[in-house]
PDB file of N, CA, C and O in Angstrom:
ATOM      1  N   UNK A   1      -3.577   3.638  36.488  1.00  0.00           N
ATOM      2  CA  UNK A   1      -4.593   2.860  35.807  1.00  0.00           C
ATOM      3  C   UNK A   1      -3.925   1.927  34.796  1.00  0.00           C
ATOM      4  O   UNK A   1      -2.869   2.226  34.238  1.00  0.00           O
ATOM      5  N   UNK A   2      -4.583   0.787  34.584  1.00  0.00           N
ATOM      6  CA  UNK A   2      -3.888  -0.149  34.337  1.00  0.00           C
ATOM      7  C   UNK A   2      -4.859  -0.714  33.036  1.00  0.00           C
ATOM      8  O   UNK A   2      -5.775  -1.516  33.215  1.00  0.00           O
ATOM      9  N   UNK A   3      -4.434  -0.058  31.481  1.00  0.00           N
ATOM     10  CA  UNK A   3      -5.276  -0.603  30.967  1.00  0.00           C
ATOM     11  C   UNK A   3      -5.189  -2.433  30.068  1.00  0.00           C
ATOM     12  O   UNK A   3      -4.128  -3.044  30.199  1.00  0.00           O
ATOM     13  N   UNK A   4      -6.204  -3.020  29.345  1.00  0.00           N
ATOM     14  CA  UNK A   4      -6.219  -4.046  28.968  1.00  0.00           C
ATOM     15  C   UNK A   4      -5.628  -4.236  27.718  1.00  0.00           C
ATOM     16  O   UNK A   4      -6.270  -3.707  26.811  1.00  0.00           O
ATOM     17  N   UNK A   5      -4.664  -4.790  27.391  1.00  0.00           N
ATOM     18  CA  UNK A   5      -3.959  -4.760  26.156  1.00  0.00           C
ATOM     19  C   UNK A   5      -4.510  -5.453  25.393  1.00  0.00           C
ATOM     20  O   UNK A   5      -4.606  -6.671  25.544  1.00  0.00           O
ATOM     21  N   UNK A   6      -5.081  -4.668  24.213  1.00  0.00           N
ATOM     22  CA  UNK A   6      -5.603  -4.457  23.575  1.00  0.00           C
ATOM     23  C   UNK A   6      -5.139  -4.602  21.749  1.00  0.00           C
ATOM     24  O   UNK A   6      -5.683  -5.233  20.843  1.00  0.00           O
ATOM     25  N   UNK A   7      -4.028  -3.798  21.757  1.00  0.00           N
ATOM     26  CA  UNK A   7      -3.358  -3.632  20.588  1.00  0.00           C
ATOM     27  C   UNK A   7      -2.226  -4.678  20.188  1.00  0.00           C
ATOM     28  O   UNK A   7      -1.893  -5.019  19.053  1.00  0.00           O
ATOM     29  N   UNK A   8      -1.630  -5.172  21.636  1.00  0.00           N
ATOM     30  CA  UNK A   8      -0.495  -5.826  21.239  1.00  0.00           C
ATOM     31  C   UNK A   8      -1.241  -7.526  20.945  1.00  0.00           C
ATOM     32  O   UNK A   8      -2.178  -8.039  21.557  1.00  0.00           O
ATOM     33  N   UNK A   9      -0.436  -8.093  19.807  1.00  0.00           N
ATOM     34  CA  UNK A   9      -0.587  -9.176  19.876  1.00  0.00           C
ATOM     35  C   UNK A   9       0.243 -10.239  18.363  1.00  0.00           C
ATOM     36  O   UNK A   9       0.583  -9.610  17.361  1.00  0.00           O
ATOM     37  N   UNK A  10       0.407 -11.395  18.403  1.00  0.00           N
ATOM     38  CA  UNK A  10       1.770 -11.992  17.732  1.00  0.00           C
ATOM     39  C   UNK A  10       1.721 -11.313  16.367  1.00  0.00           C
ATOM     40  O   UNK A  10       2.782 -10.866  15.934  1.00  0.00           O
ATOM     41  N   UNK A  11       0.579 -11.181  15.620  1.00  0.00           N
ATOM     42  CA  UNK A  11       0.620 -10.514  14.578  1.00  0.00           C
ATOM     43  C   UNK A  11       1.299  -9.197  14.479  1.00  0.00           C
ATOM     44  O   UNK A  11       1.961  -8.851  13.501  1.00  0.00           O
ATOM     45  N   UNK A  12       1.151  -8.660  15.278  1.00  0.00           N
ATOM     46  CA  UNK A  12       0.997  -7.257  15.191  1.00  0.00           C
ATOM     47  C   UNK A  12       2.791  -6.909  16.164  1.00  0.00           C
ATOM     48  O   UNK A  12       3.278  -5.778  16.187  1.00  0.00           O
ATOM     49  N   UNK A  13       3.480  -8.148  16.858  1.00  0.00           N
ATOM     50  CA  UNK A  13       4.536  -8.286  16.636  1.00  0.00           C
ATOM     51  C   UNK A  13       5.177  -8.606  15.660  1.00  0.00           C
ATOM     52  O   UNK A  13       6.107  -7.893  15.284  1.00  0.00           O
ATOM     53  N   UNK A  14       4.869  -9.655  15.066  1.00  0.00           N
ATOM     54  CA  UNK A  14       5.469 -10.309  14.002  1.00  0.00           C
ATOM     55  C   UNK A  14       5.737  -9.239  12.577  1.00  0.00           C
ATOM     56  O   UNK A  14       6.614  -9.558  11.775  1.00  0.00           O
ATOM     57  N   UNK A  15       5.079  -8.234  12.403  1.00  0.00           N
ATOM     58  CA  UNK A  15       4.864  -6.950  11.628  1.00  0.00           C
ATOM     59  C   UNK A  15       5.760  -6.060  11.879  1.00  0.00           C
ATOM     60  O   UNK A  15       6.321  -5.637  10.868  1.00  0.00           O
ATOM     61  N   UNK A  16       6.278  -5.390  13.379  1.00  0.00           N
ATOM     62  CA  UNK A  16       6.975  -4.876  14.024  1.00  0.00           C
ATOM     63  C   UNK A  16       8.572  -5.446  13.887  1.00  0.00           C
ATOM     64  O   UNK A  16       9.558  -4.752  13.638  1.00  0.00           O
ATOM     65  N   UNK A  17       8.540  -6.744  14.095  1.00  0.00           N
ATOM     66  CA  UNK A  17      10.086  -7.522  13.963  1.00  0.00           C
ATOM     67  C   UNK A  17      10.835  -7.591  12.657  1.00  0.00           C
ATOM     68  O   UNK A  17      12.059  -7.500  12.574  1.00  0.00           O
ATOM     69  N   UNK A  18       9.710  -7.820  11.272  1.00  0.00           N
ATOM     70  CA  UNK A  18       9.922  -7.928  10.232  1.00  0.00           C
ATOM     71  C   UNK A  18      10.173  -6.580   9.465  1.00  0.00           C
ATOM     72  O   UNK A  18      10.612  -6.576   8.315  1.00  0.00           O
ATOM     73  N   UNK A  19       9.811  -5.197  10.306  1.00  0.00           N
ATOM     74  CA  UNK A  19       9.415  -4.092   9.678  1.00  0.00           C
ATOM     75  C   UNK A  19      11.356  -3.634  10.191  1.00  0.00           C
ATOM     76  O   UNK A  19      12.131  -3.070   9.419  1.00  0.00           O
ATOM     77  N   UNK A  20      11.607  -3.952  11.221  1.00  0.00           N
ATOM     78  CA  UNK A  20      12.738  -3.283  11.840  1.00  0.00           C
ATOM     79  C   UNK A  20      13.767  -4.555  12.709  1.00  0.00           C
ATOM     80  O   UNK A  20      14.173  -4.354  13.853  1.00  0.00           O
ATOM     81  N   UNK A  21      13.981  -5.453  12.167  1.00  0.00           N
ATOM     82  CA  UNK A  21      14.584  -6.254  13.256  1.00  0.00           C
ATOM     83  C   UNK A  21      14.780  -7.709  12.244  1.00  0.00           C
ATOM     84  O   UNK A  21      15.004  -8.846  12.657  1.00  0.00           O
ATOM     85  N   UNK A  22      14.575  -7.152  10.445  1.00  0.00           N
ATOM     86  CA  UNK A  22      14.425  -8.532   9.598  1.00  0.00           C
ATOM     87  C   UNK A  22      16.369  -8.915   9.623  1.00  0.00           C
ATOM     88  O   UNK A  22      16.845 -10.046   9.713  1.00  0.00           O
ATOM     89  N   UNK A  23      17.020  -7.847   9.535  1.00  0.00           N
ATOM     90  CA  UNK A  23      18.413  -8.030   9.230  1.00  0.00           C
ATOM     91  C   UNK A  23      19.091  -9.216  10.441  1.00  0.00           C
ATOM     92  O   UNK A  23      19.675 -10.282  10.246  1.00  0.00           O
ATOM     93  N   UNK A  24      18.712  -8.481  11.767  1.00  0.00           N
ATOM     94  CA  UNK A  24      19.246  -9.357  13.073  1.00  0.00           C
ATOM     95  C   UNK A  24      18.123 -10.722  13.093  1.00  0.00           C
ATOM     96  O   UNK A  24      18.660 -11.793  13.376  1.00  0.00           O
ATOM     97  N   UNK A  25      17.125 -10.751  12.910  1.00  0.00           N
ATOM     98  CA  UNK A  25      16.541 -11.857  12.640  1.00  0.00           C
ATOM     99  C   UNK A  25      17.373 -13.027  11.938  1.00  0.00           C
ATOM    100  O   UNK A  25      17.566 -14.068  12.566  1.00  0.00           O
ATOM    101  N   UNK A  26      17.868 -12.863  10.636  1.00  0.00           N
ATOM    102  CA  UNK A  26      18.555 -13.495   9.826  1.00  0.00           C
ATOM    103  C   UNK A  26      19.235 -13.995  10.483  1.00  0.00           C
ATOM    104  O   UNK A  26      19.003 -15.129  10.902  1.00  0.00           O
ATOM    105  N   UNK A  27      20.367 -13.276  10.810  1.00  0.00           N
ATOM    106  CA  UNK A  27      21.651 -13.382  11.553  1.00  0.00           C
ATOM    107  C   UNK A  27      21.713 -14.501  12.521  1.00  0.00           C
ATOM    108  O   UNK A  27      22.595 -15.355  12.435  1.00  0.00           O
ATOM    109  N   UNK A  28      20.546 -14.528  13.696  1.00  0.00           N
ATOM    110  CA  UNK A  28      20.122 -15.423  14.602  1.00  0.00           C
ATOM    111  C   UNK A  28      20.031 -16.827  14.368  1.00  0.00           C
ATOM    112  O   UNK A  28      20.439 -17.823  14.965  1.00  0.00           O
ATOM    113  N   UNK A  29      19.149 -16.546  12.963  1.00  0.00           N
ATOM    114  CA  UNK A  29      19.052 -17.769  12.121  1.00  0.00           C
ATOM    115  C   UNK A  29      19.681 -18.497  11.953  1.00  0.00           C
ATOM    116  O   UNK A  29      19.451 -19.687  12.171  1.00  0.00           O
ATOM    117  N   UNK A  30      20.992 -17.892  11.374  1.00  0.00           N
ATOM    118  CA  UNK A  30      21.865 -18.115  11.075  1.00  0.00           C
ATOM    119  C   UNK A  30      23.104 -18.972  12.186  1.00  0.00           C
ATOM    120  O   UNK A  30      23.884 -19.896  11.961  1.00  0.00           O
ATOM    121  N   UNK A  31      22.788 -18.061  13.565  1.00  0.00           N
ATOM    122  CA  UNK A  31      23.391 -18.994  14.554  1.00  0.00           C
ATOM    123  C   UNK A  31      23.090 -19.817  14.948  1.00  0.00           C
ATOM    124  O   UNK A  31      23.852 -20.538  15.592  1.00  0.00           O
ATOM    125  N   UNK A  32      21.688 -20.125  14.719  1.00  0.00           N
ATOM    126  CA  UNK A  32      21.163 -21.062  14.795  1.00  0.00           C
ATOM    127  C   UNK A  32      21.521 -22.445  14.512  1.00  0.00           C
ATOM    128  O   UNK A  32      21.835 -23.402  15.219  1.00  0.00           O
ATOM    129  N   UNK A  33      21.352 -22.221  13.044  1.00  0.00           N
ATOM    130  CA  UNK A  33      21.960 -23.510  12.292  1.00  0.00           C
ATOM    131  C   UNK A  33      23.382 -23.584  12.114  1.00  0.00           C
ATOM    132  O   UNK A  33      23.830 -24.463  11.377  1.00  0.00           O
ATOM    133  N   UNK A  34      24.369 -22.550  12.856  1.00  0.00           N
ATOM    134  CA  UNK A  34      25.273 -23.188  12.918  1.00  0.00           C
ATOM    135  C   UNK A  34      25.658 -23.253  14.645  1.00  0.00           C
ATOM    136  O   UNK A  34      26.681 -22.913  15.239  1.00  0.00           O
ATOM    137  N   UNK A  35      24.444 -23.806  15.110  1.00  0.00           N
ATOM    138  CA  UNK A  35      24.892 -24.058  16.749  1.00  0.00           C
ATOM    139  C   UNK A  35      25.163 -23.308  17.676  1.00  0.00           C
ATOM    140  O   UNK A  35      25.109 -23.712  18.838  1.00  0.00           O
ATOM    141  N   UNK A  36      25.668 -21.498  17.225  1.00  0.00           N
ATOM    142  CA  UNK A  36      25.671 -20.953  18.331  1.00  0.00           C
ATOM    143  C   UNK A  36      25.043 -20.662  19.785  1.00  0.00           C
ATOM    144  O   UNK A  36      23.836 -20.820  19.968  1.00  0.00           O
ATOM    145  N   UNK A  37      25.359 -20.504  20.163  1.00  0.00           N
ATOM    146  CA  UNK A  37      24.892 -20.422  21.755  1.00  0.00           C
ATOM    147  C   UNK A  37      23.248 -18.967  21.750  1.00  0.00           C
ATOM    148  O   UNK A  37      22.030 -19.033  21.920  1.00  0.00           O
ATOM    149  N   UNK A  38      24.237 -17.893  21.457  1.00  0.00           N
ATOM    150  CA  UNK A  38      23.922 -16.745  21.750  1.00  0.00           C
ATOM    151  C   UNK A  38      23.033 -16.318  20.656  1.00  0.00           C
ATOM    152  O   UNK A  38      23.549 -15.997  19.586  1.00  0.00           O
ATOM    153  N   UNK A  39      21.779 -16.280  20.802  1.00  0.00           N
ATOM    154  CA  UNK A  39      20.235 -15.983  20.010  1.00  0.00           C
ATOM    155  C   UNK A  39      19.453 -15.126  20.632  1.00  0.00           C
ATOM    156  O   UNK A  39      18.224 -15.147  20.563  1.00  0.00           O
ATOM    157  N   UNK A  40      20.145 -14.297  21.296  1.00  0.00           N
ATOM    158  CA  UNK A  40      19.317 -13.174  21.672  1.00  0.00           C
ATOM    159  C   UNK A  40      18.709 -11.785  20.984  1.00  0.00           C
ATOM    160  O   UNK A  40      19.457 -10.839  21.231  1.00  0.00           O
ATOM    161  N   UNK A  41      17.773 -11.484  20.341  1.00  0.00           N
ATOM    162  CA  UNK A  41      17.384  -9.966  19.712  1.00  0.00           C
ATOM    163  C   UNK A  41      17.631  -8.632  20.668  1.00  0.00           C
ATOM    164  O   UNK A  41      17.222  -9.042  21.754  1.00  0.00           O
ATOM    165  N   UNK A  42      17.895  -7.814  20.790  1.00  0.00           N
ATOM    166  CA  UNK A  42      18.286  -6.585  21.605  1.00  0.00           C
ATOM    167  C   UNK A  42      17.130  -5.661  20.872  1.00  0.00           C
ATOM    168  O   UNK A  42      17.446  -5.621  19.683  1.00  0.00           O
ATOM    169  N   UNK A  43      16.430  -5.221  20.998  1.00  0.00           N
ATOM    170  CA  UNK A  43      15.015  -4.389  21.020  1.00  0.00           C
ATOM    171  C   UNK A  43      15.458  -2.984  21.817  1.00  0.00           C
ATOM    172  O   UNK A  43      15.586  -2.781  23.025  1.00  0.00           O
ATOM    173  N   UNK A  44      15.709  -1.771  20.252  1.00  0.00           N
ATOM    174  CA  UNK A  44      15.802  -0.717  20.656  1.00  0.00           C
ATOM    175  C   UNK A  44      14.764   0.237  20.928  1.00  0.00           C
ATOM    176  O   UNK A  44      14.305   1.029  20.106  1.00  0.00           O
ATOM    177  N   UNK A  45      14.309   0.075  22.523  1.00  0.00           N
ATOM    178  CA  UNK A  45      12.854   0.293  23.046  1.00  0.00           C
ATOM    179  C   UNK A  45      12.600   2.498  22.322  1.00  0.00           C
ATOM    180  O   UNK A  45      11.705   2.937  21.600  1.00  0.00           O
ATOM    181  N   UNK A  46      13.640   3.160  22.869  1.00  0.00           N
ATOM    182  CA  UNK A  46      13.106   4.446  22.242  1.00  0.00           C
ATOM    183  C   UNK A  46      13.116   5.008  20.676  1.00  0.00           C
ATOM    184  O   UNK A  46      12.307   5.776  20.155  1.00  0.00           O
ATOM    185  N   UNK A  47      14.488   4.272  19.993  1.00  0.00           N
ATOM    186  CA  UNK A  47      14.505   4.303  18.867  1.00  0.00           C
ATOM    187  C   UNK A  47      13.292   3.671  17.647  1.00  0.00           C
ATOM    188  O   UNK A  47      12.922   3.928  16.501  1.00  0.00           O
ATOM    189  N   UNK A  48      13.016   2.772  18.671  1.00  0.00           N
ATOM    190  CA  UNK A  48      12.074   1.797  17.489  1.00  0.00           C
ATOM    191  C   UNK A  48      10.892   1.198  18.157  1.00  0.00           C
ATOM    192  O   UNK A  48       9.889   1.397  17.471  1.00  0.00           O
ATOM    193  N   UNK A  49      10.713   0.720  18.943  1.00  0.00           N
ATOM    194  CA  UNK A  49       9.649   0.406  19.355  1.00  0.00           C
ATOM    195  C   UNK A  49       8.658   1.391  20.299  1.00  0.00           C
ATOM    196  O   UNK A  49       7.536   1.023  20.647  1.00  0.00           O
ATOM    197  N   UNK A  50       9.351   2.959  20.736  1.00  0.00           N
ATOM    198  CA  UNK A  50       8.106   3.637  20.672  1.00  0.00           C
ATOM    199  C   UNK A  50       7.395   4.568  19.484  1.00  0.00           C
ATOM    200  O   UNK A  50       6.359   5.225  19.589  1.00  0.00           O
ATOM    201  N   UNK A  51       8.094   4.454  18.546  1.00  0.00           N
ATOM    202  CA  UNK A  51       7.491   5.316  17.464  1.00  0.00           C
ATOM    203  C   UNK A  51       6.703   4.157  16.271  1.00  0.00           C
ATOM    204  O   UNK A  51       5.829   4.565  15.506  1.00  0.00           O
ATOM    205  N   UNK A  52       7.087   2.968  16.272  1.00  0.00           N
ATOM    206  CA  UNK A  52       6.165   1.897  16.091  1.00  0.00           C
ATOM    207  C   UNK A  52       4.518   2.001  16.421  1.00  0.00           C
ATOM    208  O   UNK A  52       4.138   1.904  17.588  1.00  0.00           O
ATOM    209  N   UNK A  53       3.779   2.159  15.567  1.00  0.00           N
ATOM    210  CA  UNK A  53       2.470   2.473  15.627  1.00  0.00           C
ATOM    211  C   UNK A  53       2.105   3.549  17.130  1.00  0.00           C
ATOM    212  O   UNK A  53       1.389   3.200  18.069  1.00  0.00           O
ATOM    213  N   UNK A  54       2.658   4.580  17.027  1.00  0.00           N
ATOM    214  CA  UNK A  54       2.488   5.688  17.941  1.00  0.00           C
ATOM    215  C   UNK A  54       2.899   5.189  19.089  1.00  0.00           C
ATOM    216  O   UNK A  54       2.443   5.829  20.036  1.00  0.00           O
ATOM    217  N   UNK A  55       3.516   4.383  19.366  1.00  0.00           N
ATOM    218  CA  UNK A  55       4.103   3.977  20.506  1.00  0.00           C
ATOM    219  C   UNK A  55       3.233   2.859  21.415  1.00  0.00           C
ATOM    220  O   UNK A  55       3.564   2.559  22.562  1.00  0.00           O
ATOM    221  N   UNK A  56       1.976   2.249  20.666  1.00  0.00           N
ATOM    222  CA  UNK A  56       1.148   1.200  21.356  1.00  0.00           C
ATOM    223  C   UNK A  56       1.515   0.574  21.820  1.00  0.00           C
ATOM    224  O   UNK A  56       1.387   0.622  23.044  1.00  0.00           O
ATOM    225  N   UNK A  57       2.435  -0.759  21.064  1.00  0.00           N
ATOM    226  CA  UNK A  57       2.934  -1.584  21.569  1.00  0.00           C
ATOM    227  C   UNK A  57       3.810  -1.326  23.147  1.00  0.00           C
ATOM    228  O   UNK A  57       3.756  -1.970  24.195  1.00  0.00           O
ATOM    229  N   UNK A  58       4.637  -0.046  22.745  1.00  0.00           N
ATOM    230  CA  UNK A  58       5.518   0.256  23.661  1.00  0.00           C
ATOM    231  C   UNK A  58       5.109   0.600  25.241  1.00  0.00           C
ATOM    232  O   UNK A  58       5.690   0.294  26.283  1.00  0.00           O
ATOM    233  N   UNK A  59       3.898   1.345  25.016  1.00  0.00           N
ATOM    234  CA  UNK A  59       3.105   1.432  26.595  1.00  0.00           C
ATOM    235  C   UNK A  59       2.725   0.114  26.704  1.00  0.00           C
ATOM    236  O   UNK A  59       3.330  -0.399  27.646  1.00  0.00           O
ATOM    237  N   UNK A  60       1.985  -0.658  26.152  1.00  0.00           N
ATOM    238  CA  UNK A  60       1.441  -1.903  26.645  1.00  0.00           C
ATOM    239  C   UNK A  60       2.419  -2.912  27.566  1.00  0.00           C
ATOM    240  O   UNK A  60       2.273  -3.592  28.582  1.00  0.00           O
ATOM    241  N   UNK A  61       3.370  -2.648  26.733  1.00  0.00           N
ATOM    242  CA  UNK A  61       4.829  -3.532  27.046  1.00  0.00           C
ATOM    243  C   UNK A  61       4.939  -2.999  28.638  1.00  0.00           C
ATOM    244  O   UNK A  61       5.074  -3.739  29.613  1.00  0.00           O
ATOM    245  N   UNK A  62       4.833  -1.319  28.662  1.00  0.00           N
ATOM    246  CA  UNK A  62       5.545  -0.930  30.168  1.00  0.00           C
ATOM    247  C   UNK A  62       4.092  -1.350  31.032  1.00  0.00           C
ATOM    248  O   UNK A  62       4.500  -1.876  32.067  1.00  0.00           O
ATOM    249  N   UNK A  63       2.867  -1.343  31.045  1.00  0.00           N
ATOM    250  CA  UNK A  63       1.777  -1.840  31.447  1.00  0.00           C
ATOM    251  C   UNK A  63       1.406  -2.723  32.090  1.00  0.00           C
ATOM    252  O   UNK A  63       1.013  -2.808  33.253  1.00  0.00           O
ATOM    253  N   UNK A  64       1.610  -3.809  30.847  1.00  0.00           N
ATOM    254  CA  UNK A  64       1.409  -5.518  31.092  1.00  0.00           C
ATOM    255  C   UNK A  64       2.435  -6.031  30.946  1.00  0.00           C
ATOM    256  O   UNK A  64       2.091  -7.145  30.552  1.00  0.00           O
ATOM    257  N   UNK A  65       4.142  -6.025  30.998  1.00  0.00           N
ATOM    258  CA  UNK A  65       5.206  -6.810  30.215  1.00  0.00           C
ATOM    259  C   UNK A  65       5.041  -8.162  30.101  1.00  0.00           C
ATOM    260  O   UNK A  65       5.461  -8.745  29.101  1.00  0.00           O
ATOM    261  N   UNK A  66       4.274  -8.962  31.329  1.00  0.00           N
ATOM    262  CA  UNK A  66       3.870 -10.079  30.748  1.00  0.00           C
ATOM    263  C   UNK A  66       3.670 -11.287  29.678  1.00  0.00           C
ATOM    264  O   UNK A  66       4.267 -12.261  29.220  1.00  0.00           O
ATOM    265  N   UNK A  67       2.270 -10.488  29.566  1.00  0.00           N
ATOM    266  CA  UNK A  67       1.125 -10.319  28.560  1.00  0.00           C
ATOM    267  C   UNK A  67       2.018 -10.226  27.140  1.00  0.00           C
ATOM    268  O   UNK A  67       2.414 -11.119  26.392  1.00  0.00           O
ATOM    269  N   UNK A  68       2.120  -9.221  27.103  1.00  0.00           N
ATOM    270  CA  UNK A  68       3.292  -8.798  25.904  1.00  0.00           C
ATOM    271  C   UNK A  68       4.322  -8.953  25.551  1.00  0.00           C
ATOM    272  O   UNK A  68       4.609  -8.803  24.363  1.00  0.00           O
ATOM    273  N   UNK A  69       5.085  -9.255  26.339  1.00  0.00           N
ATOM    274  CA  UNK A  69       6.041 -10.554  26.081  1.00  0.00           C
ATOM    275  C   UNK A  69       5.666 -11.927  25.529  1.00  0.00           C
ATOM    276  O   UNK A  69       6.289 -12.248  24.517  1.00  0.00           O
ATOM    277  N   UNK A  70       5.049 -12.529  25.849  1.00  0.00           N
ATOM    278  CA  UNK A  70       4.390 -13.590  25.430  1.00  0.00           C
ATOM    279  C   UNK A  70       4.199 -13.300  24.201  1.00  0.00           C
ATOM    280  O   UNK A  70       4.702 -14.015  23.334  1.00  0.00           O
ATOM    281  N   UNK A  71       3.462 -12.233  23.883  1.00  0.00           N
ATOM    282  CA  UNK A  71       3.027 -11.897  22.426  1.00  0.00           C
ATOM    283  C   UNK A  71       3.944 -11.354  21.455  1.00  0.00           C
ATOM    284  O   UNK A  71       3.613 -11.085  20.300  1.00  0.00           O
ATOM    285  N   UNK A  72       4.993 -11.210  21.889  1.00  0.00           N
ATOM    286  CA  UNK A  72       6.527 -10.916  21.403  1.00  0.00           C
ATOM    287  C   UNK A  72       6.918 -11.651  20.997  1.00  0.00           C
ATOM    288  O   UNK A  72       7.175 -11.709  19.794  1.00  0.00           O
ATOM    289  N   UNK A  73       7.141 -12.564  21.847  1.00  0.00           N
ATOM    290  CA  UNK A  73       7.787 -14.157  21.893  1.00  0.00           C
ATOM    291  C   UNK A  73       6.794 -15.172  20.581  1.00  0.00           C
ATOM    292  O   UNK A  73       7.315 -15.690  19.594  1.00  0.00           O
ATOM    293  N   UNK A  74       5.845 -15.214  20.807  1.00  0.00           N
ATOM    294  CA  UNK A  74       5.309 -16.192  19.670  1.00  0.00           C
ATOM    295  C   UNK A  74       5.278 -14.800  18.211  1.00  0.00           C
ATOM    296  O   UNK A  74       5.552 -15.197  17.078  1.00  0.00           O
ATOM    297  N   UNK A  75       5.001 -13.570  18.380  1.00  0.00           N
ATOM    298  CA  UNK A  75       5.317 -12.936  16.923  1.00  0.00           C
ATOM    299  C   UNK A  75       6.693 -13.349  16.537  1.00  0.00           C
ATOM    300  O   UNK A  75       6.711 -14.073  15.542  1.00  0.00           O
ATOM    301  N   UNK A  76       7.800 -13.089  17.040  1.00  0.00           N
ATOM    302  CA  UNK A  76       9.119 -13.704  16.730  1.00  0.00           C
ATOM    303  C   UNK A  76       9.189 -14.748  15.837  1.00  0.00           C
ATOM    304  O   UNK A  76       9.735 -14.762  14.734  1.00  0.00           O
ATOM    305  N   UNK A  77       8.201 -16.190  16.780  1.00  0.00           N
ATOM    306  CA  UNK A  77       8.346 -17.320  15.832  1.00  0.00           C
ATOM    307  C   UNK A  77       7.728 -17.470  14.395  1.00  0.00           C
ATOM    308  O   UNK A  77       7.862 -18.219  13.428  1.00  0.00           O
ATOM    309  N   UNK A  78       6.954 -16.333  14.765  1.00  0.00           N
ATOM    310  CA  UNK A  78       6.068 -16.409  13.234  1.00  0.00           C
ATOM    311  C   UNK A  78       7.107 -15.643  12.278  1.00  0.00           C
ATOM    312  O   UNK A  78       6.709 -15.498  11.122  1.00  0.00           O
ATOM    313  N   UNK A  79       8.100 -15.242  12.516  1.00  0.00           N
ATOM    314  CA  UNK A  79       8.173 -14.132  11.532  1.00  0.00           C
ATOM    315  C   UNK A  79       9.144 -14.775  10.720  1.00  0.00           C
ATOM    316  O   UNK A  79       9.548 -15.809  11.252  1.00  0.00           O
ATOM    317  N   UNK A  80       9.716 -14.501   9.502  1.00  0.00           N
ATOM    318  CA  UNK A  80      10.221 -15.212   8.655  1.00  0.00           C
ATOM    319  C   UNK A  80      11.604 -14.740   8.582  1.00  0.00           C
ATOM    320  O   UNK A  80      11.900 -13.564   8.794  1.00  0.00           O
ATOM    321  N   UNK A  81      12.556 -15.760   8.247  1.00  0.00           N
ATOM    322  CA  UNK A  81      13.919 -15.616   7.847  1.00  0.00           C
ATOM    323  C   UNK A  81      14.424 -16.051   6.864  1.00  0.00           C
ATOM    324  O   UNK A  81      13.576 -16.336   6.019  1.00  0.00           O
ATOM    325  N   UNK A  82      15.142 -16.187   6.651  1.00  0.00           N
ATOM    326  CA  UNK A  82      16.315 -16.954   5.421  1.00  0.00           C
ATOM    327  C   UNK A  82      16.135 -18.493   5.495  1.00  0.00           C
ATOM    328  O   UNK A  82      15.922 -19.221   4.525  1.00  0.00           O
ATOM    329  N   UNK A  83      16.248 -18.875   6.767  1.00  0.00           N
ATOM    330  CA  UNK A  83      16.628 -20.020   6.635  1.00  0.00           C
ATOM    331  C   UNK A  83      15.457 -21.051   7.046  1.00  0.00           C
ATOM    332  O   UNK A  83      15.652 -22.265   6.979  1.00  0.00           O
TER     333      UNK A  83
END
């Protein structure tokens, strides 16, 4: 059964990234503005993102990855850095 995701969404990423992921955020930033190539986040799915609000996000993700990706992807941009 395949339910409707419900819980996940950019906010409620953007909360998640900033709560556990503000340090490597920076960093990115950081390669950013100085041109690096490589801007990828690595998302430690059992350590951190299933005990993240009881693990919501984390089923939704295995569910819909889609859907939730998408909503990953624009929480990301919302979320704030240094730079």
């Amino acid at each position: 059964m395949v339910l409707n995701t419900v819980f996940s969404c950019p906010e409620e990423w953007q909360e998640f990234f900033e709560s556990y992921y503000q340090d490597e955020i920076n960093k990115i930033a950081y390669k950013i503005q100085s041109g690096e190539k490589d801007q990828s986040l690595n998302i430690d799915f059992l350590n951190d993102l299933v005990i993240y609000r009881e693990g919501k996000l984390a089923e939704e993700l295995l569910e819909n990855p889609d859907e939730v990706l998408k909503h990953a992807q624009h929480g990301l941009l919302k979320t704030d850095n240094i730079y």
